[in-house]
N, C-alpha and C positions, 0 to 999 in steps of 0.2 A: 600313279594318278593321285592328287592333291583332292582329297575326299571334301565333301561340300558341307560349310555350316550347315547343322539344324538349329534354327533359331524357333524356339515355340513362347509362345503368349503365358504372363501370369499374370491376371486380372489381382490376385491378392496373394498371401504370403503361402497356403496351403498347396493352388495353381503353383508357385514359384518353385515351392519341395517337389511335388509332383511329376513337375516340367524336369526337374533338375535329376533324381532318382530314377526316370524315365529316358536319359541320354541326353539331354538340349545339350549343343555346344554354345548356345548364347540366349538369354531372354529378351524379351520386348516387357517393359511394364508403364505403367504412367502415373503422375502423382496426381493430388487431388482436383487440380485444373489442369485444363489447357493439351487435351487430349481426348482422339476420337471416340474416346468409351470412356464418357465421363459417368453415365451409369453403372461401370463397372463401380468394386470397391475401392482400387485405387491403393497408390502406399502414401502413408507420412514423409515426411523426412526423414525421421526415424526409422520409419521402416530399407527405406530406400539405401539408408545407410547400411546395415544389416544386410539386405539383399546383396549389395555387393561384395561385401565382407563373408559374404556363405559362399555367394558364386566363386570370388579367388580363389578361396580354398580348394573348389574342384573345378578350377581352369574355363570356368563357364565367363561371356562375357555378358556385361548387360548394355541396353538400350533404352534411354528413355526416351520417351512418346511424348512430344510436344507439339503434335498433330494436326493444329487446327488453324482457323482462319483469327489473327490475335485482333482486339478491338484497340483505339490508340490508347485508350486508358489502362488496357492492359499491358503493354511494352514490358511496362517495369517489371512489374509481377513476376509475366511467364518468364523474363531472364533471371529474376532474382530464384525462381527455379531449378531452372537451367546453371546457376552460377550454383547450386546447391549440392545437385547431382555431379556438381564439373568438381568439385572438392571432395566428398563423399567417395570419387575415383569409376565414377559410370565411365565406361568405355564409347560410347556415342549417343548422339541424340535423333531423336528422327523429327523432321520439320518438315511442315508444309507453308508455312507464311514467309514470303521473300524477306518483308521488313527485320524479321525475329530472325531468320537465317544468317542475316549481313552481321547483324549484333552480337550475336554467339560466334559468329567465323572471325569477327574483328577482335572481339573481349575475351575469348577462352582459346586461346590457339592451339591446346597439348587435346584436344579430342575430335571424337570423329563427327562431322555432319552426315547424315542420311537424310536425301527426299525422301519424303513420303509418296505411299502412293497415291495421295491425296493431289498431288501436282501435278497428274495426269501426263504422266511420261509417257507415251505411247510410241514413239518413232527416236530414231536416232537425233534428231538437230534439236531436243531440246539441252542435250547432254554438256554439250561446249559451255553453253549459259551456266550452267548450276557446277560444272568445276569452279569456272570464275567466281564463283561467290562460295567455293571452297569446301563442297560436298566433294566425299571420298565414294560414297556410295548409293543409288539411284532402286527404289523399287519399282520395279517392272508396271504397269497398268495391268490388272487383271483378265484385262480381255483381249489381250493380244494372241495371236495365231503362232504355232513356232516356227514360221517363217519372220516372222513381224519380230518376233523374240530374238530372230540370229543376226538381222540387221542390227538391232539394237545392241546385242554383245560384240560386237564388230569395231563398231563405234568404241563401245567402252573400252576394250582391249588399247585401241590406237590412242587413247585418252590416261590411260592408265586409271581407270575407273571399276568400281564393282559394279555388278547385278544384284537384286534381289530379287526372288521370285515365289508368288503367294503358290502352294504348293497344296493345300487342304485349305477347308472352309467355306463359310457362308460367301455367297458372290450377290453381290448388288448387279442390279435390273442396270443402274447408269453408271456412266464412266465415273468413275473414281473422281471424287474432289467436282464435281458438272449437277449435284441432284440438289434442287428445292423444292423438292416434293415434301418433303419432310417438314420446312421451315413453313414455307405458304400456305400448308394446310395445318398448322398445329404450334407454328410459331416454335418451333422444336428444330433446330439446324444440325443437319450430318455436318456439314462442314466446320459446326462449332462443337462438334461432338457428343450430341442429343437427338441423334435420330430418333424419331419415333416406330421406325419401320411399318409405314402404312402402305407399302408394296406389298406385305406380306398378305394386308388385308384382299377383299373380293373385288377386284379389279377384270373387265371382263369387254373382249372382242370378239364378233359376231364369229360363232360357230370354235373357240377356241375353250380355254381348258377352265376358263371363272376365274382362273391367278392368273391371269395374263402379265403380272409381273412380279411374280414368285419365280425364283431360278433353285435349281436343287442347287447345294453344296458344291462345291470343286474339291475332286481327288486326282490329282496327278503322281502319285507314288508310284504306278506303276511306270513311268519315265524319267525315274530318277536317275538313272544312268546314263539316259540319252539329255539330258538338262547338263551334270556333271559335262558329258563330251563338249557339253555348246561353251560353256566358262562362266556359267551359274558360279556365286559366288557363295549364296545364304538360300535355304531355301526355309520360305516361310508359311508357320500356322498361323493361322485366325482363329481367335477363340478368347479376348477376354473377359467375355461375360459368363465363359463356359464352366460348369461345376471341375473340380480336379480329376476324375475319372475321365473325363472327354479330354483331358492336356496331356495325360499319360498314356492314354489310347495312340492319340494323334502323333505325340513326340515320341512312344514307342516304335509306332512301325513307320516313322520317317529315319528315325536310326536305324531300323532293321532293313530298310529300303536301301542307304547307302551302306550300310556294313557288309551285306549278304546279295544284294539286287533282287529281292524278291521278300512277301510276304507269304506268310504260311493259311493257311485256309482257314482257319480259328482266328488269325487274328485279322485276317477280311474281313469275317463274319463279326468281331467284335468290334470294328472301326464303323461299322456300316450301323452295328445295334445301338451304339452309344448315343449316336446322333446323324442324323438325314433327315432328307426331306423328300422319302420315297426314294432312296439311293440317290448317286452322285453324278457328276458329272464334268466329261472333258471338253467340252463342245467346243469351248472359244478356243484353246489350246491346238486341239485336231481339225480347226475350221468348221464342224458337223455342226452350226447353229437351228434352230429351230424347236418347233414343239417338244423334244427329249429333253430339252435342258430344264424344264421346266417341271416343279415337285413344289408339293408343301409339307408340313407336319402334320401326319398323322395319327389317329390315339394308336394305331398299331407300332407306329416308330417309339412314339412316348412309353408303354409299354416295355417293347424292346429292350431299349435303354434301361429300365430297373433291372431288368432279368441282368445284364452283363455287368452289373457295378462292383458284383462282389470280386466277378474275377478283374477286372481292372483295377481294381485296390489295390491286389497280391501285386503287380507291376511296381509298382512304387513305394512298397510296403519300408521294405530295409533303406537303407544306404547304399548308393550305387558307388564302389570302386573304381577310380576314373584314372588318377595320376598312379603313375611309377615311382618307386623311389628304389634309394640303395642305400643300407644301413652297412655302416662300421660299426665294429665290435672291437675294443680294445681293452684286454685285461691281464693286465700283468701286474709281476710281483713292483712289490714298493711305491706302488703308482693307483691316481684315483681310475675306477671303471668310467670309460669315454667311449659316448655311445652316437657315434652322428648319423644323419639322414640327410640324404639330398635327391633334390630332384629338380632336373635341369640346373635354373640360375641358382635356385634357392637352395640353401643347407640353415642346418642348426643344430645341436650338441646339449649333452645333458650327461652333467659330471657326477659319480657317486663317490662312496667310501672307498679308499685299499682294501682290495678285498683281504680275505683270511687265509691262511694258510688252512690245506683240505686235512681233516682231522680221518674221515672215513671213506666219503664218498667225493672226488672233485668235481668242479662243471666242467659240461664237457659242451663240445662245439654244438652237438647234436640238440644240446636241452637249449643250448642258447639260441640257435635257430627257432625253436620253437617259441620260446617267450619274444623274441622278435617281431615272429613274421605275428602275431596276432593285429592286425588293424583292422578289421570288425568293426564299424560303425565311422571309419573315417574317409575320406577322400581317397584315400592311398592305399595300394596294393605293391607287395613288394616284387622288383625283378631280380634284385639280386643282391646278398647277404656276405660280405667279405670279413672274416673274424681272426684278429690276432690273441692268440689264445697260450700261455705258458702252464706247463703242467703243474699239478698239487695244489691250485686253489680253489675257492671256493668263495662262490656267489649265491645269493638265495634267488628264487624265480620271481621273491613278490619286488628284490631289489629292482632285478633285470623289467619285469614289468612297469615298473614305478620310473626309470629312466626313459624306457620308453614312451610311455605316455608323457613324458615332461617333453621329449626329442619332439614328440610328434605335432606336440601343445607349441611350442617354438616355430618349429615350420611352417603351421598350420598362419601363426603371427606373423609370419616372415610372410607368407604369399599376400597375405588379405590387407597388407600395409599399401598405403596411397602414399604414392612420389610425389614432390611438389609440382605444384602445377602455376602458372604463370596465367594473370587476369591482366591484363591492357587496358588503356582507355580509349572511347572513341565516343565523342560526342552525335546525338541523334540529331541533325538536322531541322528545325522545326520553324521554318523559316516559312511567311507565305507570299504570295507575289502578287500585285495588284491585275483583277480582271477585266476584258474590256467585255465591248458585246459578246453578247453568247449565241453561240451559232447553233443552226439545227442539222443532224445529221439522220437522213432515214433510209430505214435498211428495208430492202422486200425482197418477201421468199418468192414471189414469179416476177416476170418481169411486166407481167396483162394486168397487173397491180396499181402500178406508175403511174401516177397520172401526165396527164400534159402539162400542166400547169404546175410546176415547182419552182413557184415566187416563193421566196423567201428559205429554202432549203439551199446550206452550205455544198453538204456533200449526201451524193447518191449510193445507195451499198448494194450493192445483188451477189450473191453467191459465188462463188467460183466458180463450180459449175455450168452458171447459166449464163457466164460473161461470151460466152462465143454468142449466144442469140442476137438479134439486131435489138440495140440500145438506144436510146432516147437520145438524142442530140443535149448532152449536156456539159457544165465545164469541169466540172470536178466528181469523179466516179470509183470507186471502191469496190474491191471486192472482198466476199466475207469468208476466211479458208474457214473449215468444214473444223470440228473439235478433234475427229478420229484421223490424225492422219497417217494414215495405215499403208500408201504407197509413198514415196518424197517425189521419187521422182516422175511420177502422175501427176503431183501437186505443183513441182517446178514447170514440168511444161504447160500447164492452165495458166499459170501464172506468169510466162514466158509471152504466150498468148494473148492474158490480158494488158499486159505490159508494149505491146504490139499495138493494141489499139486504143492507146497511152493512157492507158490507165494506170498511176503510180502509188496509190496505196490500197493497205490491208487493214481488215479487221481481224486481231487474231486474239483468239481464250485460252490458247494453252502457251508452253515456251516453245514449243517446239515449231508450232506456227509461225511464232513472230520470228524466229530465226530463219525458219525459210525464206518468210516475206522478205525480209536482210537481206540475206544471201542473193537475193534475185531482184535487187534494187530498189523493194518499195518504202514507203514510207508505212509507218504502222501507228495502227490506232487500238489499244488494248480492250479488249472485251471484257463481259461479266465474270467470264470462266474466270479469268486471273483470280478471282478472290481479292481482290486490293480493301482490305480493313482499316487500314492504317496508311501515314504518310510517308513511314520509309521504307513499306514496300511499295509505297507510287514514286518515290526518290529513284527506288533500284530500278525501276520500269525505268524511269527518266534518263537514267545514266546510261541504260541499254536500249539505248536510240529509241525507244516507244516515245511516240509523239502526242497522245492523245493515253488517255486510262480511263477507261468507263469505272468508276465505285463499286461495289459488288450492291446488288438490290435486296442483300441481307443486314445493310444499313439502315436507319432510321433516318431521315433524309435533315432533321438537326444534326446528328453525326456525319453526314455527307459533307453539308454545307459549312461546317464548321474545321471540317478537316485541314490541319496543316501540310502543303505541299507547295514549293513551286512549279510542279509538276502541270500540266494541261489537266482538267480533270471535269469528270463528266456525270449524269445520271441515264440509267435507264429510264426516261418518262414515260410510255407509254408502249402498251402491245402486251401478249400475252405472252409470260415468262416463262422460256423453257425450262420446266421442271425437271426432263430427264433429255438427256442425251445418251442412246443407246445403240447397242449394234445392232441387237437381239429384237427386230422389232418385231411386235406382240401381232401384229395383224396377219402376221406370218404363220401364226398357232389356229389361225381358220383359212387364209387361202392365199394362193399365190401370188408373187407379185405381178404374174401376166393378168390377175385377175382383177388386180385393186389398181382405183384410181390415184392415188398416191395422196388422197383426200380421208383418210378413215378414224376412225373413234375407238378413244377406250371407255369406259363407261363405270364409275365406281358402286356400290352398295346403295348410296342416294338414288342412285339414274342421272348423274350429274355426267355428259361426256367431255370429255379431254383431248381434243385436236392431236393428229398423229401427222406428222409429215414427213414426209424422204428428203434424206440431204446426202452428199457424197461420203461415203462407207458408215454411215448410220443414219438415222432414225431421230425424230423429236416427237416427243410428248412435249405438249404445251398447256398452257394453262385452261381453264375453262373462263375465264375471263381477262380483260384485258387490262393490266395497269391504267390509270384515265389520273393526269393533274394540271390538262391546261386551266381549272380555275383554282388551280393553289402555285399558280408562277409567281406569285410574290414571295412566296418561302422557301422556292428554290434559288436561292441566293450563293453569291461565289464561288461559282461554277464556268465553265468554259463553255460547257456545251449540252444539248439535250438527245439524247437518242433514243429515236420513236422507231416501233418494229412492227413491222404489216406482216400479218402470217395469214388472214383468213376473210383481209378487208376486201371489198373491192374498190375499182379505182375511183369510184364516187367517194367511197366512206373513204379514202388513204386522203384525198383531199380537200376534207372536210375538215378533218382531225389537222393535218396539217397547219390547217388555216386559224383553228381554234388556237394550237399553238404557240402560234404568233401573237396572236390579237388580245386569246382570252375566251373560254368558251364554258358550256354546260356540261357535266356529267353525263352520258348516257343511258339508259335502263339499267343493261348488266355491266357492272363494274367491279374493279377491287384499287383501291390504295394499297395492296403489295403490302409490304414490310415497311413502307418509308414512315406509318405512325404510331407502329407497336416497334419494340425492339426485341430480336431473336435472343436465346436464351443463350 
């Protein structure tokens, strides 16, 4: 059996020794921008360089983290990065912004692409997409069930694709790459890699646990064999904000997980002291969702954690011996001492003096094995030692040590050396297209919403879900696939369905969505979820049949409007912005869903509550207010379209608003401008 990367996190250079000393067969790091733990500390260039050049030495590969949603002004930067790391000889990069993905796939072609799991991979059909744009390897969504997981590697296998799969660590409340929680309440964007983690804070539904969206930690180690069986390709830690004792804990016994199939009781007990959140948890993994999944930090865990740091030191204390090698030994009369090392591709040699004729005592094979084998503080550990050896001479030990270290010092140069690499050119796109009128598109979560009267609305959106119900007599209607789509072919036949009662487009946030839509005939219109920053990843939507791109609502609405695309493009204007899309809904943590209305509240530390609603295979948190700018329609300028979202109106207020729209209207009581006149961090 082909044993599984361990890939672990080093937030900085000590994290890196640690990770490395402790088994990783590959790291994840990020430089100083453009990466989901921008609060980490981050490497230089210089460091970055370095990092890689330690890792070849011990066969470890690395990955940079270019993780986030990129702004158009950023493009250059995070590639010039990217093109940094691609010389320097990183072995991949991990992305989550389409536009910045096509750029590195076109301009750096000798490395690897990795989604992030910021891209909300969640189901097999987003897979086809992101090979074409030249990713080699795909991280799993966090919240996936190992049912959910074996379709997805199924796919990959038929694709010739990898898996990645988060394996320990902190677990976020929302789908991966789906939460403005963070950004709308603190102007602080996960997606731009500044969460503030205010999930952590006291968030609280009736009769539940006051963290209603606190999740403990994910530990899957003890399925690491059964992961391995599925065609897990990397299994991955979370951790780089983490001190280096929690990187050597975690990448200790994920190596001792694949090496052995099991962990030892001490070091249970030290994986669980170093850091939780009241213990861990498999919930989403083994489907067992609910109140268990849920922990915070405790002063007893905090604690914990001092007590176990000393012994988690000793773990990464030395030098870990990783590589093989095989030394030659050649010494004979009339000839200099020639001492090679190799291992696998690489070798290297280190010439000394003819030796001396032996006056008393000769070398003998025996002492010369010994000053060999000493590598003590290197990468290398030896397998096996072949010496041609003629009688009556004489070597001294500090000679034999002294070639040795030079053999080793060579090798060490031979692995850590970067091959040339090939940069291409490929011009960005930045071309924009003249717009005509702008249409309205509105979406409602029931269908008792609607009004009768939709003068002046383009296209109508209702849920997937709810498109079986009887519908409004209208000409153009849409339905909106769900973000988790956790069955395909649940999703294909709804969609079969609404397609039946001709209804031929979608709204879709994730990729995997919009290829379903594809595949099942419809037109597609790209949602918030996509993260669209910038205009060539509204180009890449473009090019992949999306007919419509909504902007992501982490834009500035000058940034919106200003955006270069010939692409259709659109704003969020109006309704309250799902902050979280989750599986794990929190109302769950006080009572059944035979018991709830499907209408319930989260409530933060203010008493400020937060709209909860059911959607097919999760859950939304919404905002506590509702976006409102039909009296700033003169600033929303070249645009295609506006999209207005009813989650909690009724059918008086959805056609009121509507109307305002169109015409021009007043602000309500409770409002927010959203993001469109601060800009996210």
């Amino acid at each position: 059996m082909v044993k599984t990367e361990v890939l672990a996190p080093a937030g900085n250079t000590e994290s890196l020794i640690a990770a490395v000393r402790s088994g990783a067969d590959a790291v994840y790091f990020g430089a100083k921008d453009f990466n989901a733990r921008r609060n980490a500390v981050n490497l230089s260039d210089a460091e970055i360089k370095d990092t890689v050049k330690y890792c070849k030495q011990y066969n470890v590969k690395t990955y940079l983290a270019l993780n986030i949603a990129v702004k158009e002004s950023e493009l250059e930067k995070a590639f010039a990065i990217a093109k940094s790391a691609y010389l320097n000889g990183v072995d991949g990069i991990i992305v989550s912004d389409l536009g910045l993905a096509r750029i590195i796939n076109k301009r750096l072609p000798d490395i690897e692409l990795h989604a992030s799991t910021q891209m909300s991979v969640n189901s097999p059909s987003a897979l086809k997409t992101l090979k074409e744009l030249g990713f080699c390897r795909v991280v799993a969504a966090r919240e996936m069930s190992k049912k959910e997981l074996e379709e997805l590697l199924k796919e990959a296998k038929k694709l010739d694709m990898e898996i990645e799969v988060f394996v320990h660590g902190a677990l976020c409340m929302c789908l991966s790459g789906q939460c403005l929680l963070s950004s709308v309440l603190g102007a602080r964007s996960g997606n731009r890699g500044l969460c503030a983690g205010p999930c952590r804070l006291a968030f609280s539904v009736e009769n539940g646990t006051g963290y209603d969206l606190s999740l403990k930690d994910l530990s899957l180690f003890s399925y690491i064999g059964e992961l391995t069986e599925m065609g897990v390709k990397s299994f991955k830690i979370e951790g780089r904000m983490k001190r280096p004792e929690y990187i050597s804990a975690c990448t200790y016994a994920c190596r001792t997980a694949v090496d052995k199939g099991y962990l030892s009781a001490e070091l249970e007990g030290a994986l669980k002291n170093v850091f939780s959140r009241s213990g861990f948890t498999d919930g989403y993994y083994t489907g067992k969702l609910g109140r268990e999944m849920f922990g915070i930090r405790t002063k007893e865990d905090v604690y914990k954690s001092k007590e176990t740091y000393s012994f988690l030191h000793n773990i990464y204390r030395n030098e870990r011996p990783k590589i093989p090698v095989k030394i030659t030994a050649e010494i004979c009369k009339d000839k200099p001492v020639k001492i090679k090392i190799e291992s696998k591709k690489f070798s290297a040699e280190a010439e000394g003096k003819t030796p001396d004729t032996a006056k008393s005592f000769p070398v003998t094979a025996e002492s010369i094995k010994q000053s060999l084998s000493k590598l003590g503080g290197t990468p290398f550990f030896v397998k096996n030692i072949e010496i041609k050896l003629e009688k009556g001479l004489f070597v001294s030990n500090g000679e034999l040590n002294e070639l040795r270290r030079s053999a080793v010092q060579n090798l060490s140069l031979s692995i850590s050396k970067v091959g040339i690499r090939r940069i291409l050119s490929y011009e960005i796109e930045k071309k924009d297209k003249e717009r005509k009128e702008r249409k309205i598109f509105a979406k409602f979560l029931d269908i008792s919403q609607i009004p009768k009267n939709l003068s002046g609305v383009d296209l109508l959106i209702v849920p997937l879900e709810k498109a079986e119900e009887k519908l409004p007599e209208f000409k153009n209607i849409a339905v909106e696939i769900p973000k988790f789509t956790s069955d395909e072919n649940a999703i294909s036949k709804l969609l079969q369905k609404a397609k039946n009662k001709g209804i031929k487009t979608a709204l879709c946030d994730t990729l995997s969505a919009v290829n379903l839509a594809k595949e099942n005939g419809f037109n597609v219109i790209g949602g918030t979820g996509l993260n669209v920053f910038n205009g060539e990843s509204a180009n890449v939507l473009k090019d992949g049949k999306v007919e419509y791109i909504t902007l992501s609502p982490e834009m500035s609405l000058l940034s919106a409007t200003r955006l270069k695309t010939d692409a259709n493009k659109g704003v969020f204007a109006y309704g309250r912005l799902p902050l979280m899309t989750t599986r794990n809904c929190p109302i769950k943590n006080g009572k059944n869903c035979d018991e709830c209305d499907k209408k319930g509240y989260i409530t933060d530390r203010t008493k400020t509550d937060f709209p909860i609603r059911c959607r097919l295979f999760c859950a939304e948190i919404l905002n506590s207010k509702p976006v409102y700018l039909a009296d700033r329609l003169a600033e929303i300028t070249n645009t295609d379209f506006l999209l207005l979202s009813f989650t909690t109106e009724t059918e008086s207020e959805a056609e009121k608003i509507i109307s305002e729209y169109i015409s021009g209207g007043k602000p309500p009581k409770d409002f927010t401008r959203g993001l469109y006149f601060r800009d996210v961090l």
